[in-house]
Structure formats: C-alpha cells, structure tokens
C-alpha beads as a LAMMPS data file, in Angstrom:
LAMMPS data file: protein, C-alpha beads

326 atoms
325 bonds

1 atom types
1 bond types

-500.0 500.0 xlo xhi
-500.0 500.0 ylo yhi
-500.0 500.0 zlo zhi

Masses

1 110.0

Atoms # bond

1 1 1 3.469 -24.160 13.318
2 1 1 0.251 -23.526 15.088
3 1 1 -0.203 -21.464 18.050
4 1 1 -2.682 -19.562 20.407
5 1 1 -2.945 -15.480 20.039
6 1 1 -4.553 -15.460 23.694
7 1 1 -3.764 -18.869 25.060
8 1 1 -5.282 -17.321 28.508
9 1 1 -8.577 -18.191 27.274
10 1 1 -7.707 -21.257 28.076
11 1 1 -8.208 -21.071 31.700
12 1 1 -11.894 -21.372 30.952
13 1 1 -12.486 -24.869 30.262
14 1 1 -13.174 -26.331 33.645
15 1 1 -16.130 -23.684 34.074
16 1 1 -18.635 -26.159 33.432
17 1 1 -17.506 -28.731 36.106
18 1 1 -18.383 -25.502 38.764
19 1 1 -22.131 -26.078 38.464
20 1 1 -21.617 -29.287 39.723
21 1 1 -20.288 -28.222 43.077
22 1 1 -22.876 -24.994 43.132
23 1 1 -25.136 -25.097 45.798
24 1 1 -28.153 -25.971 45.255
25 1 1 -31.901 -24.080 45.595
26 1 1 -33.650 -25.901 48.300
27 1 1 -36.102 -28.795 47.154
28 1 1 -38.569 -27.052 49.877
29 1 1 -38.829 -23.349 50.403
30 1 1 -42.226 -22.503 51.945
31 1 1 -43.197 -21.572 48.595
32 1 1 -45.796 -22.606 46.391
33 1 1 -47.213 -21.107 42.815
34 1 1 -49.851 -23.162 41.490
35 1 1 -50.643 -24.225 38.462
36 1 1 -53.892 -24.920 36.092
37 1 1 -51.805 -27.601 33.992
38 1 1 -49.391 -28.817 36.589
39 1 1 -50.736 -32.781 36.200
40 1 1 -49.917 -32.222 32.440
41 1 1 -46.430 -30.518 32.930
42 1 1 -45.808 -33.532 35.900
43 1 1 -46.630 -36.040 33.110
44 1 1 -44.203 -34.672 30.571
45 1 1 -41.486 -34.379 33.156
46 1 1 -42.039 -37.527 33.802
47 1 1 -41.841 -39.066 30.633
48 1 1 -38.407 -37.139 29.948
49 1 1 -34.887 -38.865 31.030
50 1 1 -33.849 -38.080 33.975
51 1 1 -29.895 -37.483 33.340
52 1 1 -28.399 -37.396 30.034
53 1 1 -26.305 -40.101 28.390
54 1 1 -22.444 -40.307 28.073
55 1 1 -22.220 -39.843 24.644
56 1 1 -24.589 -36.228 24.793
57 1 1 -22.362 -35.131 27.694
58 1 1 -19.315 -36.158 25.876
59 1 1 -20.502 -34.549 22.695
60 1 1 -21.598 -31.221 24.192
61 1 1 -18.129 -31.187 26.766
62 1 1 -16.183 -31.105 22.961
63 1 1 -18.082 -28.327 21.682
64 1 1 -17.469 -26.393 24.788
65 1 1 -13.972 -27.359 23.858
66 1 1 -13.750 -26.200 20.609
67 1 1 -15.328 -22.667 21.895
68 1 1 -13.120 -21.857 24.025
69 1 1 -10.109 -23.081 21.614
70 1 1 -11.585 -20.941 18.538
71 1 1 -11.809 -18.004 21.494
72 1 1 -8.127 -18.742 22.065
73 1 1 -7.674 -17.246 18.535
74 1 1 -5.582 -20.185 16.880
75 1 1 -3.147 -19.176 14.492
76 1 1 -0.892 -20.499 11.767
77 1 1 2.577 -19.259 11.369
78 1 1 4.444 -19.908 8.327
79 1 1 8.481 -19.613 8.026
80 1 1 10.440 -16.531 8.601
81 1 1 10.667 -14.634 5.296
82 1 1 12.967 -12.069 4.248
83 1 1 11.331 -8.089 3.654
84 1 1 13.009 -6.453 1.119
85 1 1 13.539 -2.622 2.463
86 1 1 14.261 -0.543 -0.083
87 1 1 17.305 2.332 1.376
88 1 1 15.940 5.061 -0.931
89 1 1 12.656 6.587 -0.497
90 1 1 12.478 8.444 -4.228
91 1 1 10.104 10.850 -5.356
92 1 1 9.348 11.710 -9.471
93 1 1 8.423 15.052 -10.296
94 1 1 7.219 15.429 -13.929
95 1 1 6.523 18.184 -15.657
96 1 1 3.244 17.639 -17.554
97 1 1 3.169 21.660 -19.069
98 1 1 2.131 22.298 -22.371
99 1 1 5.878 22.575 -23.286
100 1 1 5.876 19.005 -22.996
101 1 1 4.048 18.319 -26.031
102 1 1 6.998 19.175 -28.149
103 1 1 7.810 16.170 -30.606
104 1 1 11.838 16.140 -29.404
105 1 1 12.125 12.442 -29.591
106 1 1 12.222 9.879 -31.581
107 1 1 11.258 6.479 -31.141
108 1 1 10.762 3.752 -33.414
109 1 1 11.865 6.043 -36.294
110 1 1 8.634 8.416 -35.373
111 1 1 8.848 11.771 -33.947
112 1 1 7.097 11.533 -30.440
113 1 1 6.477 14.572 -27.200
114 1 1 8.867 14.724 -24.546
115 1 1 6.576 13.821 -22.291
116 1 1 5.646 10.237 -24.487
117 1 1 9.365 9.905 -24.517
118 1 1 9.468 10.467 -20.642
119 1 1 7.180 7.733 -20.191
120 1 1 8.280 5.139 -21.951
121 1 1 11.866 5.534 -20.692
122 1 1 10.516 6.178 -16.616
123 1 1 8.437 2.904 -16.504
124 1 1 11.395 1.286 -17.446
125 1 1 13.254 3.090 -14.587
126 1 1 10.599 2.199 -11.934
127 1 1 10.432 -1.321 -12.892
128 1 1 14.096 -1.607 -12.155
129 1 1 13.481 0.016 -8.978
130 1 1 10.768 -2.102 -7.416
131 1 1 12.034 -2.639 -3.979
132 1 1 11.971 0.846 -3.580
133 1 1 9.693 3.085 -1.836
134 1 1 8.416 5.471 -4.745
135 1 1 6.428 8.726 -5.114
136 1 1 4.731 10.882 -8.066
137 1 1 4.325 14.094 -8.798
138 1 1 2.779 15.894 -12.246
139 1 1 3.223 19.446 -12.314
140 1 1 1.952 21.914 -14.766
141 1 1 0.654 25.787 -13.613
142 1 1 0.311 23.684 -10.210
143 1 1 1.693 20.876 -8.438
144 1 1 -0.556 17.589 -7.915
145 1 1 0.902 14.508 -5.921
146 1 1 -0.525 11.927 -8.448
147 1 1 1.206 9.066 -6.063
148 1 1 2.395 8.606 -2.418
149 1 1 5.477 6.903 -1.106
150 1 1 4.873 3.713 -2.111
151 1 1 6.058 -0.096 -2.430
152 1 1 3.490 -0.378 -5.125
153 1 1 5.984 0.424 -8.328
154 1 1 3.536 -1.072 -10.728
155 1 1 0.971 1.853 -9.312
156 1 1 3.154 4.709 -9.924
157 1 1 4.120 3.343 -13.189
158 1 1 0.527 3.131 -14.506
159 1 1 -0.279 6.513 -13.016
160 1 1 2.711 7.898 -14.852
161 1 1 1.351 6.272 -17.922
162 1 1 -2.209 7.543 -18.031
163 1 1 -0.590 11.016 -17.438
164 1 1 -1.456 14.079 -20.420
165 1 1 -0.456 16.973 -21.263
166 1 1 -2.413 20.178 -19.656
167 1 1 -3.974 17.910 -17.189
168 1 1 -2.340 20.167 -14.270
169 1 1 -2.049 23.566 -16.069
170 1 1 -0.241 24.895 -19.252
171 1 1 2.510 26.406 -17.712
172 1 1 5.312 25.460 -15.289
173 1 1 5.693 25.766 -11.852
174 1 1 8.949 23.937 -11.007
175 1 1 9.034 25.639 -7.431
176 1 1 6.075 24.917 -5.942
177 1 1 6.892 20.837 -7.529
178 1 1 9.941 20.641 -5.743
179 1 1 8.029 22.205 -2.068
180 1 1 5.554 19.385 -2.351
181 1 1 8.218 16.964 -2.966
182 1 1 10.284 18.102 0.088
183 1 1 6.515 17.804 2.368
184 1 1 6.128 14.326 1.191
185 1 1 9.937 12.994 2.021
186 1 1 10.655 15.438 5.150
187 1 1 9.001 12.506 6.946
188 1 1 11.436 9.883 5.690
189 1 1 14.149 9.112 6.732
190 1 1 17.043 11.011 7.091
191 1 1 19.270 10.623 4.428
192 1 1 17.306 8.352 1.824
193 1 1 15.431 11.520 0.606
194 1 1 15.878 11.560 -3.536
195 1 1 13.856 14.012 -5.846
196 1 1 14.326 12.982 -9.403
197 1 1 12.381 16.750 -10.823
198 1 1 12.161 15.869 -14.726
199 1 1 11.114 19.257 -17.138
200 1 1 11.762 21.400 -19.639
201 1 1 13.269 23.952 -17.047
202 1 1 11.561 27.044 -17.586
203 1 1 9.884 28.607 -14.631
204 1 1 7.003 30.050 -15.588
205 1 1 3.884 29.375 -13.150
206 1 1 3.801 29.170 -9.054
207 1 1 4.818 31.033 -6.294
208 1 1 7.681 29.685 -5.099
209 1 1 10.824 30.154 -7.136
210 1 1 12.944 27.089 -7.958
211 1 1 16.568 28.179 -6.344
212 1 1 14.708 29.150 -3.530
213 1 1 12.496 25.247 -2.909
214 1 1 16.048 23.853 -3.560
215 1 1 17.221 25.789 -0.610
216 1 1 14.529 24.721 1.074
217 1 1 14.679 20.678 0.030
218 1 1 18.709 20.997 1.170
219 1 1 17.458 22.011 4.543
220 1 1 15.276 19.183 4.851
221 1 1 17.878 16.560 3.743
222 1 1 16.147 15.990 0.129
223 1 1 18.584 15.578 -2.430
224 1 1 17.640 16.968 -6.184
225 1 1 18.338 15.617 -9.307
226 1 1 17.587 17.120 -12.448
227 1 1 16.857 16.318 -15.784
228 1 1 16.301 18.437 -18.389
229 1 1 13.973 17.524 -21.334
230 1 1 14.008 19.006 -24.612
231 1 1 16.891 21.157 -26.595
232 1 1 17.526 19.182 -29.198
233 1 1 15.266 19.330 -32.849
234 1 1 11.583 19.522 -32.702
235 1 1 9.363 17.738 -35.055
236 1 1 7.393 19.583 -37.797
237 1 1 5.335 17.782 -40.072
238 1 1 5.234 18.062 -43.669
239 1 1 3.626 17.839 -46.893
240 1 1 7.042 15.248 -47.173
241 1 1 6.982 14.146 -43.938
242 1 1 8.408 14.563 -40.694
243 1 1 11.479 17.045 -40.453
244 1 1 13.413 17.917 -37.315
245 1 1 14.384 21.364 -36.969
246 1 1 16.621 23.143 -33.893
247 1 1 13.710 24.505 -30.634
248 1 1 12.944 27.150 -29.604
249 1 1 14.417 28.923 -26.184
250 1 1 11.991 27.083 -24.102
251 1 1 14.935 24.560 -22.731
252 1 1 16.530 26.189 -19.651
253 1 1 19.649 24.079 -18.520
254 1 1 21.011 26.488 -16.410
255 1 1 18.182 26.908 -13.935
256 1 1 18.280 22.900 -13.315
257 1 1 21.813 23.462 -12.750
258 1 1 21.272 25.732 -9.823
259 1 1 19.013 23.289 -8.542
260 1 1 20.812 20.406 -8.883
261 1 1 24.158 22.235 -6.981
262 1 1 22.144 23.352 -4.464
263 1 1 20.365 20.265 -3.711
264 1 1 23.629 18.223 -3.655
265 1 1 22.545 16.097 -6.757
266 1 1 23.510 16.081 -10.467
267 1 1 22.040 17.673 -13.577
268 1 1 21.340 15.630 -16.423
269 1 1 20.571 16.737 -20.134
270 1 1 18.561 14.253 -22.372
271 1 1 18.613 15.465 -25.490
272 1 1 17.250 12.289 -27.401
273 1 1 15.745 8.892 -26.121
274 1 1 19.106 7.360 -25.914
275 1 1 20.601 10.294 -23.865
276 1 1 17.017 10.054 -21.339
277 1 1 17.904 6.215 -21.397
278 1 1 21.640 6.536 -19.884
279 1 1 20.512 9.114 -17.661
280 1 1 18.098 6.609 -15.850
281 1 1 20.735 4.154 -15.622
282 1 1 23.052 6.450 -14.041
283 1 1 20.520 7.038 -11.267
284 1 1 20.582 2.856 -10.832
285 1 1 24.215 3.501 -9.753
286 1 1 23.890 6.793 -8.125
287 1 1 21.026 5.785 -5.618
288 1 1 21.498 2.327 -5.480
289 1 1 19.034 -0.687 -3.767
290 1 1 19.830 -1.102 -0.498
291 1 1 18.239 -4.373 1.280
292 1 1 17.430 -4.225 5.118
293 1 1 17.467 -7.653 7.010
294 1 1 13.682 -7.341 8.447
295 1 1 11.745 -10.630 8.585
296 1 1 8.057 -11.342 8.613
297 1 1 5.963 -14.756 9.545
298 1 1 2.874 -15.423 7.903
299 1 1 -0.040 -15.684 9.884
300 1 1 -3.149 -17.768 8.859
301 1 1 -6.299 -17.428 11.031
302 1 1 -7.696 -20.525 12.155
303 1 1 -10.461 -20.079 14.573
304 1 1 -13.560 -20.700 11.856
305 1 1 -12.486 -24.281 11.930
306 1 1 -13.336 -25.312 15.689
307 1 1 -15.796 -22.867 15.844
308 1 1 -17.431 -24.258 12.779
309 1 1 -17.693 -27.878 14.712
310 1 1 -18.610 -26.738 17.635
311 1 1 -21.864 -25.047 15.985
312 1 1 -22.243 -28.289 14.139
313 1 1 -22.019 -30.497 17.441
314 1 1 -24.384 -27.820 18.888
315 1 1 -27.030 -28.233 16.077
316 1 1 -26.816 -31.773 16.579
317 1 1 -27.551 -32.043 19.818
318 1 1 -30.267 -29.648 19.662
319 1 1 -32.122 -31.998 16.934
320 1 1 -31.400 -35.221 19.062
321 1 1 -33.745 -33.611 21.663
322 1 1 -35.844 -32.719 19.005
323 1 1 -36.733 -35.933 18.415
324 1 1 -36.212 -37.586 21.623
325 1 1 -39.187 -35.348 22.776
326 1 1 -41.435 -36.248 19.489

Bonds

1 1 1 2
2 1 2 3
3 1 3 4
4 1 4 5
5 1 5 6
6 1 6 7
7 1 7 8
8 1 8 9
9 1 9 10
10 1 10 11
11 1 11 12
12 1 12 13
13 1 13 14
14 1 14 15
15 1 15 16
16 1 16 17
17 1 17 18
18 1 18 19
19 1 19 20
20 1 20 21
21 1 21 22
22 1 22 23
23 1 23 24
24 1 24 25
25 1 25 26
26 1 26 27
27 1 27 28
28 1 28 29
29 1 29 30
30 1 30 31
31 1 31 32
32 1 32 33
33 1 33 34
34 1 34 35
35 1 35 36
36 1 36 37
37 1 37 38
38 1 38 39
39 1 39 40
40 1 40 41
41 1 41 42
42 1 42 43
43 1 43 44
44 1 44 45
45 1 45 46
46 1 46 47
47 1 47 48
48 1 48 49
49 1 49 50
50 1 50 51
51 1 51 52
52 1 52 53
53 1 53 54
54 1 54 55
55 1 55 56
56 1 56 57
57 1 57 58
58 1 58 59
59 1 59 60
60 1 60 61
61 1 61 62
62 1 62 63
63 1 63 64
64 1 64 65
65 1 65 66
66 1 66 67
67 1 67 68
68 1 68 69
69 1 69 70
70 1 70 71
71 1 71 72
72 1 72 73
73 1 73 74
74 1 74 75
75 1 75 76
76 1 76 77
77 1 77 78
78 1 78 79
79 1 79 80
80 1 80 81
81 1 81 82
82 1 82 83
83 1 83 84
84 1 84 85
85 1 85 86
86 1 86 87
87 1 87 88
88 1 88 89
89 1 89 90
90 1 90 91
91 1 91 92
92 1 92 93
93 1 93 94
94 1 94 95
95 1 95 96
96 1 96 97
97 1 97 98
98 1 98 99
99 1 99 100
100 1 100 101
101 1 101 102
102 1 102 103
103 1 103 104
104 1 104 105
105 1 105 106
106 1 106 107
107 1 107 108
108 1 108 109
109 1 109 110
110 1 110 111
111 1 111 112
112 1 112 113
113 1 113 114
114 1 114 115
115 1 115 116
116 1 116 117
117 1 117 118
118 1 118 119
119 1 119 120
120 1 120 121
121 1 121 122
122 1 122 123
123 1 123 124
124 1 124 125
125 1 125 126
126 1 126 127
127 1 127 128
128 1 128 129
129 1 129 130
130 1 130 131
131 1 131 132
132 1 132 133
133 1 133 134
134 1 134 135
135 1 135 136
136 1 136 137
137 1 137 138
138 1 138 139
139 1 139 140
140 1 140 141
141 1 141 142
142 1 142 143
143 1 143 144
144 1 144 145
145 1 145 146
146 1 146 147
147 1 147 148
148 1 148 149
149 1 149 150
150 1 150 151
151 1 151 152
152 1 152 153
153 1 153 154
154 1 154 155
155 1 155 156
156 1 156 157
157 1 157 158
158 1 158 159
159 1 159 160
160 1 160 161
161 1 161 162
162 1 162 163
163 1 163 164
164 1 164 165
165 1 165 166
166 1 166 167
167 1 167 168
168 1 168 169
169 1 169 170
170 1 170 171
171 1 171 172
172 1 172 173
173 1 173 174
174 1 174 175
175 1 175 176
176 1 176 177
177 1 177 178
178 1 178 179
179 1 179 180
180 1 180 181
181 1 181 182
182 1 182 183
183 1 183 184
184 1 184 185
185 1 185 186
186 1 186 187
187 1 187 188
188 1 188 189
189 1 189 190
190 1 190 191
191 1 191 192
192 1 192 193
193 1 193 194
194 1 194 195
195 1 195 196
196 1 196 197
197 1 197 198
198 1 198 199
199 1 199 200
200 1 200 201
201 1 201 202
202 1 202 203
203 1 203 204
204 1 204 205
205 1 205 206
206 1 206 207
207 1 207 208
208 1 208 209
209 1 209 210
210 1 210 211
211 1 211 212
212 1 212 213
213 1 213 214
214 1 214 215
215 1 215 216
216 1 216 217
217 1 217 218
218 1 218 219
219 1 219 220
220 1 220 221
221 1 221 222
222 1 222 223
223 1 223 224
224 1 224 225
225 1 225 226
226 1 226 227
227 1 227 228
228 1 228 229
229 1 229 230
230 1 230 231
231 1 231 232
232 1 232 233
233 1 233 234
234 1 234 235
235 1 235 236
236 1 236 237
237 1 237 238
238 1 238 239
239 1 239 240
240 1 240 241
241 1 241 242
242 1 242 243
243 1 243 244
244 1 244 245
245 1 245 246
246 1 246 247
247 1 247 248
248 1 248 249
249 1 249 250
250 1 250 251
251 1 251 252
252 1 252 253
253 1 253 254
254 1 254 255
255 1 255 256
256 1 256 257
257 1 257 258
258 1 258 259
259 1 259 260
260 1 260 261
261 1 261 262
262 1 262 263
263 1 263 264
264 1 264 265
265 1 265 266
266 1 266 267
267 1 267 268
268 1 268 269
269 1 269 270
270 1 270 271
271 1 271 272
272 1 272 273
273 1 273 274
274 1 274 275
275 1 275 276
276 1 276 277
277 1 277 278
278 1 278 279
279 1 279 280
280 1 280 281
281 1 281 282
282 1 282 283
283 1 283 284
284 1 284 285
285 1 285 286
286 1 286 287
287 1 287 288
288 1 288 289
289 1 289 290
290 1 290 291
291 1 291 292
292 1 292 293
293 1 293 294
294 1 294 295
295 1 295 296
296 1 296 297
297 1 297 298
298 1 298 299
299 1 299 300
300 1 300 301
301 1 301 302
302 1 302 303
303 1 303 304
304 1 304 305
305 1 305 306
306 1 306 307
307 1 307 308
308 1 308 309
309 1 309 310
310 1 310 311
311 1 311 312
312 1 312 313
313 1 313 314
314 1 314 315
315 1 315 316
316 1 316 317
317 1 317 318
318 1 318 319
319 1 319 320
320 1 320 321
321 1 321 322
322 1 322 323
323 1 323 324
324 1 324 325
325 1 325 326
C-alpha cells in the first residue's frame, strides 16, 4: 500500500486560490516613476495575452499538485515480514598465540595448526548460527576485538578466516580476552550473554588473571565456555614424512576448568578435528536459536516520481512562454 509520511502537507494546496481574494495595490497611488522606454515596454505589454489559457492554468495547478504531494513524502509499504531475533548474543574468543601454530590436527590426512583446525571447524559453527547476534575476539600477548556484536555471520566468519598466527602477540593473555569479552556483552541483555574462549590454556601474557575475569564475567551475567585446543600428538616432519609424536606441557586443561565452573558453562577438550567438531555441535544444543516474533514493513520512497513531473510540467510551461513571446 501507499501512504503519506506527513499527510499535513496537504493542507497546502488551496494556497494558490488566496491570491485571488488578496487585495489588490491600487491602480492609482499619486505615484509616478518615469520611464525613457515606457512607449516600448507599453507596446510589448500590449502585444502579450492578457490572462492565461485553461489548459496553462490547468497544467501549472497539477504541478503545484504534485509539489505538495512529493512534499507529503509518499511512501510504499510492503507486507509485514517476520525478523528473526536471535536469543543469544555470543562472543568468540580465539587464541591466535604462537602456541597455536602447533600441527595437532589432522585434516584431509595432512597434519595442520590448531589454529587452521580452529578455523575450518568455527566457520562451520557460525554458519549454523546465523540468526544470531555474534562477536570476535583474537587474542595473543593482547586482546583485539576483531568483530562487534553482529547479525553479519558471514563478517565474523571471514574475519576469523584471514586471522594468523602472532598477529596479536606471541604469548597468551587469556584474562585480559575474557575482560574485553565481558565489556562487549555487559550491554546485552541479561541472560543471553555466551563467551565461547577457545586456546591452548596457558596463561602467559596480560594483566588480568583468568580465574579472576571469570569472576568478573559471572558478575556481569556472561556465561564461559571453554575449549581447550591442543594435547594430543604434534606433527614433526621427516626425512619419511610426517610423524605425530605426544606435546609438550603447553596444554593446560585445568585452568579452563576453573573458568568454565566459575562462569557457569562447560569445558570442552578437542583433542583432534573430530573431537573440535562434536564440541561445536554441543554448543548448537547448549545455546540454542531462539526466534522473537518482531515484524518489519518495507518502506519504498516515492516522492522523486511526482516531483520529477512536476519539474517536467514546470519546464514545459516555461518553454511555451518561450516561444509565445518569440
């Protein structure tokens, strides 16, 4: 349907029919101004029409018309359509340290990093997860939020993607990750905050230590969950080829434990791809889609249309005198 933003406007159409009940200036005021040309401007007077014909009065009363209609701000408005609302506003916190480099997965029957392995996995996860508001965060010796809450899933995906190892620091500062998750969702909220923290678990970068941010993120509301990459075989290549042999102590489980507990989430360890793979789908039923029942309309603008003829009507009438005068 079509319909008027300021239908008020409106109101203005009869203003041209006032100047026909003005008062008029008096034929003869006293004054006089005289003029060196006056029999040649008398002449052309003369020779002009006196009152306009129907159609130019019709013509120009239309585009005054359409004027005041395109200042009336038509609008189209399309259907009701449903919003999907996503119940879970859910923030990813990757670690992107140089522990992550590790080749502790396998995929395709090639050793690959744990954070290649992290990726390939996640943008599966997100794509499942598109009604949902997301958020990302790399971490390395500091914490960078790489993504905001968004609706955008294919966004945080590619910026996921592109992500490399080092590109926020060496180290790890799993503390100071999980404080800048809990600034981002304190504003959500209450009760759809979700902090999916994926590392290695070893603390070793930041100031803020990572039992005490979970104390802080169960304050706020956020609940943690925890995955820890790594601790299973690592990849060394060979004159023979690739051979998996047991980490080193890097992995630390029992710090993402902590976390998890006091954040009111779960810990997860993913071992191998497959193990990563279940973990995600676990999530799917742990935080699951919920739907909201907002509606939206459509709206088209559709002023440039009238206003667009009444220029044209305006143009034409303006060349009719043209060449009335000529």
């Amino acid at each position: 349907m079509i319909q008027l933003d300021w239908p008020w406007v409106l109101a203005a159409l009869p203003l041209p029919l006032l100047a026909r009940f003005l008062p008029r200036a008096p034929q003869d005021s006293g004054a006089a101004l005289r003029l060196p040309f006056y029999r040649r401007l008398a002449l052309e007077t003369a020779q002009r029409p006196g009152r306009p014909s129907p159609w130019t009065i019709g013509i120009a009363a239309l585009a005054w018309a359409l004027l005041v209609l395109a200042a009336a701000r038509p609008q189209w408005v399309g259907e009701p359509i449903g919003l999907p609302i996503a119940g879970r506003d859910l923030m990813l916190a990757v670690d992107i340290s140089g522990s992550m480099e590790q080749d502790d997965y396998e995929v395709n029957g090639r050793a690959v990093s744990r954070l290649a392995a992290v990726q390939a996995v996640a943008a599966r996860f997100i794509e499942r997860r598109a009604e949902d508001r997301l958020g990302l965060i790399l971490f390395g010796s500091q914490a960078y939020l790489q993504t905001p809450m968004t609706f955008d899933a294919e966004t945080v995906a590619t910026m996921l993607r592109e992500a490399v190892v080092g590109l926020a620091g060496r180290e790890t500062a799993i503390g100071d990750a999980i404080a800048l998750a809990v600034k981002r969702l304190r504003d959500q909220p209450e009760g759809n905050r979700v902090l999916v923290l994926l590392t290695d678990g070893e603390n070793t970068a930041g100031v803020l230590d990572p039992v005490a941010a979970a104390k802080l993120a169960a304050q706020a509301g956020v609940r943690i969950y925890t995955i820890g990459i790594g601790g299973g075989d690592i990849g060394i290549r060979t004159p023979f080829g690739m051979r998996l042999v047991r980490q080193g102590s890097d992995f630390d489980p029992a710090t993402l434990k902590e976390v998890a507990k006091i954040g009111g989430g779960r810990f997860f360890a993913a071992t191998n791809r497959e193990q990563l793979e279940s973990i995600y789908a676990e999530l799917d039923r742990l935080e699951p889609n919920q739907r909201d029942e907002r509606t939206y309309r459509p709206q088209r603008a559709l002023f440039v249309w009238p206003a667009a003829l009444a220029l044209m009507l305006a143009a034409g009438l303006a060349m009719n005198a043209v060449v009335r005068r000529a």
